[in-house]
Steps between C-alpha positions, in 0.01 A plus 500: 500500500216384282409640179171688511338387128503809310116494454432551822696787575291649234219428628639605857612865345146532345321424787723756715475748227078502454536436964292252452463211741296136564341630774376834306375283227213380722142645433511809771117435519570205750727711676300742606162412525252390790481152491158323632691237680685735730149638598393151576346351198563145439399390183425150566108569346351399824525757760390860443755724321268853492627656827813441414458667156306783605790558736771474202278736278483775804884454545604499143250846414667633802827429449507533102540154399348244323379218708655154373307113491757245487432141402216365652090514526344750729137488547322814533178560665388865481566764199832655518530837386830676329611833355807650383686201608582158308406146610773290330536160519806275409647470159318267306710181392299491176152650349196457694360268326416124538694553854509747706870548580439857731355520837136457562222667665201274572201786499271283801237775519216719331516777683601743250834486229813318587679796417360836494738701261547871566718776338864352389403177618745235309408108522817267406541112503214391681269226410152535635272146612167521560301125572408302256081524583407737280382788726404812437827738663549863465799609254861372546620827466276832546642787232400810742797726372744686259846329368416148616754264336400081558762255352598149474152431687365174508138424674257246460148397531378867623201618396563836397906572455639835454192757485502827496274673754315737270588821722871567528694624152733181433685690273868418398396135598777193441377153489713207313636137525189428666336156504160463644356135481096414474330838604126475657386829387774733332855443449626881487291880452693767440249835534558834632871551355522827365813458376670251297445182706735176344418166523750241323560133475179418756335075466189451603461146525130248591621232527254377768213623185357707721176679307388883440873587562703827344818492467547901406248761527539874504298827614669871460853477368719772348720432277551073587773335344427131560715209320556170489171404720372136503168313543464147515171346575311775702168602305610807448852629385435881490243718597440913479237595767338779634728651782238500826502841631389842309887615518609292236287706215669257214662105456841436388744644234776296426669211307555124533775340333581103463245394724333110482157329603518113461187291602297845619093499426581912366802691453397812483199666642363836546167603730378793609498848368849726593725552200769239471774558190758204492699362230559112521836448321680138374312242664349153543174458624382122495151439643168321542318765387552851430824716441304810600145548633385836482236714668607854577426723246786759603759262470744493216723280390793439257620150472845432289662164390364254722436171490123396525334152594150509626290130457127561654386840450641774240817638563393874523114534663406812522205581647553866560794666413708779420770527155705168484799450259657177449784443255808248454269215645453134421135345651521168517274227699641139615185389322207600265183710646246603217296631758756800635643697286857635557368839523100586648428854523180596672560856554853709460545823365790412284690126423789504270711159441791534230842333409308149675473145419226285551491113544213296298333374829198774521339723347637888517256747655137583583365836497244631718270805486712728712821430320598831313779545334717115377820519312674162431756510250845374411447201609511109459227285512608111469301294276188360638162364480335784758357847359697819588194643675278296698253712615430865358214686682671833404309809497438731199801756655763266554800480276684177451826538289635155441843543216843373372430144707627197337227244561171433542 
């Protein structure tokens, strides 16, 4: 009789014990679902996969179960349309990244989105291809209902990707581990969610340099927590907009933590005239120009310990502007600019910098007319050869407190 090792039959016992098998261990997703290949897709990226998707979609919301893409690149040529009911696609064998290691849907058609997302609709492991011509397409993926959740996403060269649709309440919205490569128009808008939406861990990428690009942009949002968003090379990173349509009576409350712009013309900007109150917490926002451009003068904004490097414009313009607070920042350049200050401030009810440091490349601040009320203290001003205030155009009402800095 042979001798069984003795580690084994421990592991043998334990398995028995927790009845737990192999064949259990495999994801019960793949199990169960509707896959597009047994409804005759083929996924070579040639012939036309949408009837054969449509019928997996009716199937799976009939039957209950989420309808499966296995390996493979299906091209699509009419808007498919989902709700309470998940389009999942294999596994990815790595992050969607410089490959695209999940299955593929070629979008081959402006006719309306690729996917239009209804209530519970849940997007998995699918990378989405549009052609490489620069056209003007209608979103990737259409946000028309409540509890959408998107993840490990992947699409490239749209011109609008996931957009909300300005109508439906998006609330309790889930989008992360997305990666959405060189955007025509914008990347992702997130309005209408009256509920704590989430968005984490979401690269927008241009790396074909396409121009007048956003990467984020937001209407009406209650409560967003949004983290770990990235911007590389579009000309805008974020934006807060007026939400079209008179139901959305305000902008967005919420916060945005360890997010990055690299190589962006603005990082922040703000238009219109709805109330937006966000904080921007612990990041780094590299740019050509601007950290934040602002022109609302209902928005407010508190800005704390991030990292600041603007080269061809000021780092905060503010043309028109509600109270902004910055403090725990370093403004830096990549070169000198005595023609922008780091700070130009046309017309804001309130500015307050503190706890900051300040490179020696430019000079500090202007003041215009219609800035009120200026408080800049605590902070650090390296040694240099440019005044503190550039320009000072302030009016006989304003108050300018400027204490306890170290520096010129």
């Amino acid at each position: 009789m042979k001798h069984i090792p003795l580690i084994a039959i421990m592991l043998l016992t334990l398995t028995a014990a927790l009845g737990y098998s192999a064949e259990k261990a495999k994801p019960a997703v793949l199990e169960t679902g509707i896959n597009v290949r047994d409804l005759g897709a083929v996924g070579d990226g040639e012939k036309d996969d949408t009837a054969a998707f449509e019928r997996a979609l009716r199937k799976g919301a009939k039957e209950k179960l989420p309808v499966i893409v296995t390996q493979g690149t299906y091209r699509i040529t009419r808007p498919l349309s989902m709700g309470f009911q998940s389009l999942v696609g294999n596994e990815p064998g790595g992050w969607n990244a410089d490959t695209i290691p999940m299955a593929t849907i070629i979008v081959d058609h402006a006719k309306g989105p690729a996917i239009n997302a209804k209530d519970a609709s849940s997007i998995y492991g699918i990378a989405f291809l549009y052609k490489e011509n620069l056209k003007k397409y209608p979103p990737t993926i259409l946000l028309n209902g409540n509890g959408i959740n998107i993840q490990n996403v992947r699409i490239q060269y749209c011109w609008d990707g996931i957009i909300s649709d300005n109508k439906a309440n998006t609330g309790r919205l889930n989008i992360e581990n997305v990666f959405i490569v060189s955007p025509g128009g914008t990347a992702v808008y997130v309005s209408g969610a009256l509920d704590i939406p989430t968005l984490r861990n979401i690269e927008v990428w241009n790396n074909l340099g396409r121009p007048d690009n956003t990467a984020f942009k937001f209407g009406y949002n209650d409560g967003l927590r949004a983290s770990q968003l990235v911007s590389f090379g579009t000309n805008i990173g974020f934006e807060l907009v007026d939400a079209v349509g008179d139901q959305w009576a305000t902008g967005t409350w919420g916060t945005f933590t360890d997010c990055n712009t690299d190589a962006v013309s603005i990082a922040w900007k703000t238009t219109g005239k709805k109330m937006h109150r966000v904080g921007i917490l612990g990041g780094f926002y590299w740019t050509h120009h601007m950290f934040m451009e602002l022109n609302n003068p209902n928005v407010e904004i508190r800005a704390v310990n991030n990292d600041i490097q603007t080269n061809g414009a000021p780092c905060i313009f503010a043309h028109d502007s509600g109270p902004v607070s910055v403090s725990n920042a370093r403004f830096c350049r990549a070169f000198e600019n005595e023609d922008a200050p780091f700070i130009s401030l046309d017309k804001i009810k309130s500015f307050i910098v503190s706890s900051s440091s300040f490179s020696n490349q430019s000079p500090i601040m202007s003041i215009g007319s219609e800035a009120k009320r200026i408080s800049i203290t605590g902070c650090i001003f390296d040694d240099s050869k440019f005044p503190l205030i550039k320009e000072d155009n302030r009016s006989s009402d304003a108050i300018v407190l400027t204490e306890s800095n170290i520096g010129k």
